[in-house]
C-alpha positions as CSV (number, residue, x, y, z in Angstrom):
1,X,102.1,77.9,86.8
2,X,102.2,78.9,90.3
3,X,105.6,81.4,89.4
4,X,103.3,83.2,86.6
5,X,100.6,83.2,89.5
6,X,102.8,84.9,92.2
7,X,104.4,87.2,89.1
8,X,100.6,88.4,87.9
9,X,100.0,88.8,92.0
10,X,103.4,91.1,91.9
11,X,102.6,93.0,88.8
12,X,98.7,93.6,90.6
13,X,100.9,95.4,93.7
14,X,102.9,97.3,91.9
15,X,100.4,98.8,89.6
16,X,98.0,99.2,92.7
17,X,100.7,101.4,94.3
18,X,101.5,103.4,91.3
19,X,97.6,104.1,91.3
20,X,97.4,105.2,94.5
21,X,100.5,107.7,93.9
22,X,99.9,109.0,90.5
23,X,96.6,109.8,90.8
24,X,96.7,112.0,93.4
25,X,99.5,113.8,91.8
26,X,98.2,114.6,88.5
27,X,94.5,115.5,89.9
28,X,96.6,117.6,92.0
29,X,98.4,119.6,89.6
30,X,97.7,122.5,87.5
31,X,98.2,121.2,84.1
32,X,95.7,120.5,81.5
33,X,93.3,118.4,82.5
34,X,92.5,116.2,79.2
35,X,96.4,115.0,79.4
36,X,95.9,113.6,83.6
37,X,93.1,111.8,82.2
38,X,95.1,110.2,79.0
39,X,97.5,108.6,81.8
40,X,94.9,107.9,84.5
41,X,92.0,105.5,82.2
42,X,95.0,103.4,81.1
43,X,96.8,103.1,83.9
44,X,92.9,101.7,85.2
45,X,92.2,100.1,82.2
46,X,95.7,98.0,82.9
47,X,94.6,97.6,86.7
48,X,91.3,96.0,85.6
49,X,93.2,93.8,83.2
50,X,95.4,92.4,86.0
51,X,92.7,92.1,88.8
52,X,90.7,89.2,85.3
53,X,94.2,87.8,85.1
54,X,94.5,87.4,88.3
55,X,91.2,85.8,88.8
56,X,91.4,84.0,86.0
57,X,94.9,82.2,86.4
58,X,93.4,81.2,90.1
59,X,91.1,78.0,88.2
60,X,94.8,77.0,87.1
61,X,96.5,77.3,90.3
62,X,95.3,75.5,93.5
C-alpha cells in the first residue's frame, strides 16, 4: 500500500506541474478560446481526482 501511496503522491506532482505550465500557455495564446478550456477543466477535473485519492489512500497508510 505504501508504493501505490508514494505512486498517487508522484502522479499529484506531476499533474500539478503540468497545471502550472499548460495553463499559462493556452490562456496565453491566440487560439480559440472554447478549445483552451476543453483541455484546461479536465486536466482540473483529474487534479481534483488525485488530491481525494490522495486523501483518501492516507486512512490506509500510516
Amino acid at each position: 500500500m505504501q508504493i501505490l501511496n508514494t505512486l498517487s503522491v508522484l502522479a499529484l506532482v506531476v499533474m500539478s506541474f503540468a497545471l502550472i505550465v499548460v495553463v499559462p500557455v493556452l490562456y496565453a495564446s491566440t487560439e480559440d478560446s472554447g478549445r483552451s478550456n476543453r483541455l484546461i477543466l479536465p486536466g482540473g477535473a483529474a487534479w481534483v481526482a488525485l488530491v481525494l485519492l490522495n486523501w483518501g489512500m492516507s486512512y490506509f497508510v500510516v
